[in-house]
C-alpha positions as CSV (number, residue, x, y, z in Angstrom):
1,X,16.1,-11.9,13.6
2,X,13.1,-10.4,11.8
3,X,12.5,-11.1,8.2
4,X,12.2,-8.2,5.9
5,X,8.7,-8.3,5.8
6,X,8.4,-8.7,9.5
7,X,10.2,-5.4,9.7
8,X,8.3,-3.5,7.4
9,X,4.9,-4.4,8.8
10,X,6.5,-3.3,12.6
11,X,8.0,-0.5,11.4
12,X,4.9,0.9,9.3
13,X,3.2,0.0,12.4
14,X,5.5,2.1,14.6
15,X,5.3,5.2,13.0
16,X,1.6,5.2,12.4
17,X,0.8,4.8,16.2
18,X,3.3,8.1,16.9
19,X,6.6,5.4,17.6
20,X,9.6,7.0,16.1
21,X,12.1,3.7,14.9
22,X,13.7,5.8,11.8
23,X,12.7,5.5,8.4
24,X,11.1,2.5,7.3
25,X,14.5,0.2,5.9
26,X,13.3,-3.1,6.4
27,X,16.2,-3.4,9.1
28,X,15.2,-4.3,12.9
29,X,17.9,-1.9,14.0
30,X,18.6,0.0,17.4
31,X,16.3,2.6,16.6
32,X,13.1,0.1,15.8
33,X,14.5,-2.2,18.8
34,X,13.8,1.4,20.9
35,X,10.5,2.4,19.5
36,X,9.2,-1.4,19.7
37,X,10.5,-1.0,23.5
38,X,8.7,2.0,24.2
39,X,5.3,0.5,22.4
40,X,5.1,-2.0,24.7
41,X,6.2,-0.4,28.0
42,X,3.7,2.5,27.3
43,X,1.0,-0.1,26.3
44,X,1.4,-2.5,28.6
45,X,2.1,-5.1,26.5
46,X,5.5,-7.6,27.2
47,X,4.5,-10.3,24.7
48,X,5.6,-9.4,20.9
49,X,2.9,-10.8,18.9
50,X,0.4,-9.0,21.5
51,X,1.9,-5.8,20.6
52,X,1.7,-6.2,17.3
53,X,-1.7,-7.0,17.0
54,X,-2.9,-4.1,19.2
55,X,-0.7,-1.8,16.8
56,X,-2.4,-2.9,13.9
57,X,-5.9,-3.4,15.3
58,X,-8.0,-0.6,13.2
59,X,-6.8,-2.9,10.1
60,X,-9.8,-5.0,8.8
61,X,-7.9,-8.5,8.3
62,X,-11.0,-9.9,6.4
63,X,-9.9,-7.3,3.6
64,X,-6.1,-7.6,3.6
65,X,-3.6,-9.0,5.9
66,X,-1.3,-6.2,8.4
67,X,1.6,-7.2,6.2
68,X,-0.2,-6.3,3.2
69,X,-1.3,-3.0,4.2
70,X,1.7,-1.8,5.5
71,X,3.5,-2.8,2.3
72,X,1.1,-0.7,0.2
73,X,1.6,2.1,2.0
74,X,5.4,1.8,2.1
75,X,5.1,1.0,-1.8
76,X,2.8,4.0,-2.3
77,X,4.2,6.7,0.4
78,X,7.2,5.6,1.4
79,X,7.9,5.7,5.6
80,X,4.6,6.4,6.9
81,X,4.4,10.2,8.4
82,X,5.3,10.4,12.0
83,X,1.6,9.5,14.1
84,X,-2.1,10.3,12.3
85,X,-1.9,13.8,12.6
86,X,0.9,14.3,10.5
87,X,0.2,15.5,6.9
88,X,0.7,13.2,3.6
89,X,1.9,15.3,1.1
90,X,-0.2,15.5,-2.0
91,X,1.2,14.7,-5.6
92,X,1.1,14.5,-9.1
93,X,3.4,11.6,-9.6
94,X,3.3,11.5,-13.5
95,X,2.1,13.0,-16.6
96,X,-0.4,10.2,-17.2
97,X,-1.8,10.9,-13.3
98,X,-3.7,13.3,-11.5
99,X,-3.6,14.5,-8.4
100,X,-3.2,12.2,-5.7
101,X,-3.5,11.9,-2.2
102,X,-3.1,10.4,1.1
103,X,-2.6,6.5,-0.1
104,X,-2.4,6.6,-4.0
105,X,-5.6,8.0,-3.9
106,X,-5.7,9.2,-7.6
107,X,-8.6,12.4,-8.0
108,X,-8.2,12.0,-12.0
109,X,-9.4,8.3,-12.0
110,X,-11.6,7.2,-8.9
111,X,-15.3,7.6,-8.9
112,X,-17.7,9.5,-6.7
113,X,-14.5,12.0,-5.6
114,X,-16.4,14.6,-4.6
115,X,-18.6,12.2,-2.4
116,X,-15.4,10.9,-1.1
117,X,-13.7,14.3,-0.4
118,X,-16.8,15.3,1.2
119,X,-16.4,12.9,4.0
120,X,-13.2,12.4,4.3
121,X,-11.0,15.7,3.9
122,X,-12.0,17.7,7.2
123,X,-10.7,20.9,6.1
124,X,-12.7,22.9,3.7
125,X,-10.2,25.4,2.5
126,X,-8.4,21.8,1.6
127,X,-11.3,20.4,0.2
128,X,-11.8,23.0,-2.3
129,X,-8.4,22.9,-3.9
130,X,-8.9,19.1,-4.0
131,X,-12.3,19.2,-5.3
132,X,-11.1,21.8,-8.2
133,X,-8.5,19.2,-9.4
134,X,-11.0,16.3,-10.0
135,X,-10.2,14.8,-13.1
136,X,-7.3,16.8,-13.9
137,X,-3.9,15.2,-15.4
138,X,-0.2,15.8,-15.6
139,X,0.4,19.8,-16.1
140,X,-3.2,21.0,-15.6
141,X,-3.4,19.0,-12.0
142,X,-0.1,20.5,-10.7
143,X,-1.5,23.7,-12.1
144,X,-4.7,23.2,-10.0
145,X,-2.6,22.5,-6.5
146,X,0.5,24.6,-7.5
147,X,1.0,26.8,-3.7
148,X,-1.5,25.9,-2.4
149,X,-2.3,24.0,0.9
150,X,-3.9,20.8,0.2
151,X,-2.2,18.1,1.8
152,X,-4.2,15.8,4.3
153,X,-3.5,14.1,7.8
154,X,-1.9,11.2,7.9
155,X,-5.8,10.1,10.0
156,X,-7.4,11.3,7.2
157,X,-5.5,9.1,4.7
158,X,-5.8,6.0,6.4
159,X,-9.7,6.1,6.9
160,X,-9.7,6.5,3.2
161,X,-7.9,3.8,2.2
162,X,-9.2,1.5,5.1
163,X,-13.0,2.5,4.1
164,X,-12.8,3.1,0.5
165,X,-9.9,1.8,-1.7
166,X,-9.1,-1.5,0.4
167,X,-12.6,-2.8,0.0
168,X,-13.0,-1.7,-4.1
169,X,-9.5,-3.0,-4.1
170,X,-10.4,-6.7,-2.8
171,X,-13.0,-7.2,-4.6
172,X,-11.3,-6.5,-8.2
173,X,-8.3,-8.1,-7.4
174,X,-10.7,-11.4,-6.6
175,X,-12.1,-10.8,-9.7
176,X,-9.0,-10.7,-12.1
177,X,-6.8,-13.0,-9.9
178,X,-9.5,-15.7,-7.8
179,X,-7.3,-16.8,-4.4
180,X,-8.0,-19.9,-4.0
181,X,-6.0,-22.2,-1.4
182,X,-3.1,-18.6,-1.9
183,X,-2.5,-17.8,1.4
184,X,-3.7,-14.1,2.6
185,X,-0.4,-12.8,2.8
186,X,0.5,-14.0,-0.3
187,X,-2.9,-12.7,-2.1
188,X,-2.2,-8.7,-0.4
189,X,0.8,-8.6,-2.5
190,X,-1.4,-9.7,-5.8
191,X,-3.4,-6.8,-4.6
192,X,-0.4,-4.5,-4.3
193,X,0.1,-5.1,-7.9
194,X,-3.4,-4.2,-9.0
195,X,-3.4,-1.1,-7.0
196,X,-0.3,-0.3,-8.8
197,X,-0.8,-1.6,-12.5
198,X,-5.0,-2.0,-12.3
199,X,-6.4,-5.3,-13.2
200,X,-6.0,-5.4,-17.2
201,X,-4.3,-8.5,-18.1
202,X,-4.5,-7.6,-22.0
203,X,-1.9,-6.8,-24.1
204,X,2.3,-7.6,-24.5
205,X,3.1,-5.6,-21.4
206,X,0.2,-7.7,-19.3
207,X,1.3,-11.5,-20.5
208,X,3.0,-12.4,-16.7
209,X,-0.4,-10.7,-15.0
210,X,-2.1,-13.1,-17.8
211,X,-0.3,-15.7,-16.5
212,X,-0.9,-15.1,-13.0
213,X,-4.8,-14.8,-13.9
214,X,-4.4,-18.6,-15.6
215,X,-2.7,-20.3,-12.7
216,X,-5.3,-18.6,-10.1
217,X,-8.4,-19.6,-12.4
218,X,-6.4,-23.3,-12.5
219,X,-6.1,-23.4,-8.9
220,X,-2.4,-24.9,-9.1
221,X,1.0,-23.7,-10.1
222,X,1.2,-20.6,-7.5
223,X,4.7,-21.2,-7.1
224,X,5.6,-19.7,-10.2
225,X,4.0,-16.6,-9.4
226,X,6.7,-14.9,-7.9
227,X,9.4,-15.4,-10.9
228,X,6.3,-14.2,-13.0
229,X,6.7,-10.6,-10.5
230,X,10.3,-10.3,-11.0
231,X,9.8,-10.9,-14.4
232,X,8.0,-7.7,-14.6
233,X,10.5,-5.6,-13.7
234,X,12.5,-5.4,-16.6
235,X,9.3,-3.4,-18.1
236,X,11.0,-0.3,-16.2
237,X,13.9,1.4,-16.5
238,X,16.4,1.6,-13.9
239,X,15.4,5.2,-13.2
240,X,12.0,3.7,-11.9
241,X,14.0,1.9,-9.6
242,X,10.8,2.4,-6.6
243,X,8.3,0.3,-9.1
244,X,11.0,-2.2,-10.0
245,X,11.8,-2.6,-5.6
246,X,7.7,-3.0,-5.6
247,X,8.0,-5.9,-8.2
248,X,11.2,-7.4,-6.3
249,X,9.4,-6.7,-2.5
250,X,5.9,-8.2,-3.9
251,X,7.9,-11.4,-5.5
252,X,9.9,-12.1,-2.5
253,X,7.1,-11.8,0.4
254,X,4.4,-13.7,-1.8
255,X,7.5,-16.9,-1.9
256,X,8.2,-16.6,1.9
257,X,3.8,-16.8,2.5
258,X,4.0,-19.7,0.3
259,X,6.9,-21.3,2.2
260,X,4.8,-20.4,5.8
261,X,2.0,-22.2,3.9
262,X,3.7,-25.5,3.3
263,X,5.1,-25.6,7.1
């Protein structure tokens, strides 16, 4: 029986490559047992691990682990659209953001965006919205995309997050958290959190990421890190109920890497 984060990475896996298994539940069901099924008869693949690895191949393991990266996309998107030439709607998820696309790619708050858009939005009818919206928030960034077409390809979403966030993102979450003897699996969901919360560990609301930062500079103690996760979630309301899952998902699958670790 799979684990949940087994499921989630094969799952996130699935759908990216084209395989239909169903929304992404974290539940190795008849639907994923199908897809999986289908993966490896059409690749040629019988041997499980094999499969998996060929699935996730265009993932750069140096940077983050296939378990990682399919988390953050679950955690930022949701089920992955259905194979790389499927559109990722573009949002404005909050007052405080701006607009956003492909894999939490934020247009308010990331540098060099037009750079970035340049290469990696294909369309230019799409590229001009986009480019309009840079470093626009809340009301006046759904004003700037309001009808208009400006989602991008699922493709499109990946290369930017693969090429441009996942490096950047690496090499601050080292900074604020260092990873030591924390096994890889474990360290992608430290840099879940930083995607999601940014790497400020000042201030009442930051005390368990201060902690976190403390027993990564000590080297010791990381089996307290993932009460320190759950502990953040009671800095949401119940009606954020997707960032207080993240919290849950990231505490949970950072133990089970630790537990790997000591086998």
């Amino acid at each position: 029986m799979l684990t949940k984060a087994q499921a989630l990475t094969r799952q996130c896996l699935l759908r990216i490559n084209g395989f239909d298994c169903g929304h992404v539940d974290m539940v190795w069901g008849p639907k994923s047992r199908y897809a999986w099924n289908l993966a490896k008869k059409m690749s040629d693949v019988n041997d499980d691990d094999q499969l998996e690895k060929n699935l996730a191949e265009v993932i750069d393991t140096r940077l983050i682990t296939p378990l990682g990266y399919c988390a953050i996309v679950y955690f930022e998107i949701g089920s992955p659209p259905l194979g790389k030439a499927s559109l990722v709607p573009t949002v404005v998820p909050s007052a405080a953001s701006g607009v956003t696309i492909g894999i939490g790619y934020d247009l308010a708050y990331e540098v060099n965006v037009q750079r970035i858009l340049r290469k990696y939005v294909h369309d230019e009818r799409i590229r001009a919205v986009l480019s309009n919206a840079v470093g626009l928030k809340g009301s006046n960034a759904k004003a700037a995309i309001a009808g208009k077409k400006c989602d991008i390809s699922l493709g499109e979403a990946l290369s930017l997050f693969e090429n441009v966030t996942l490096p950047d993102l690496r090499r601050t979450t080292e900074s604020v958290f260092p990873r030591g003897t924390i096994p890889e699996d474990a360290f992608a969901m430290l840099m879940s959190l930083v995607y999601n919360r940014g790497p400020s560990i000042i201030g009442p609301r930051r005390k368990e990421m201060a902690e976190i930062h403390r027993i990564c500079k000590a080297k010791t103690g990381y089996d307290k890190i993932p009460k320190l996760l759950t502990d953040m979630i009671n800095l949401w309301p119940d009606t954020l109920s997707g960032l207080r899952k993240r919290r849950a998902l990231e505490a949970e699958f950072f133990a089970e890497a630790l537990e790997r670790q000591r086998q």
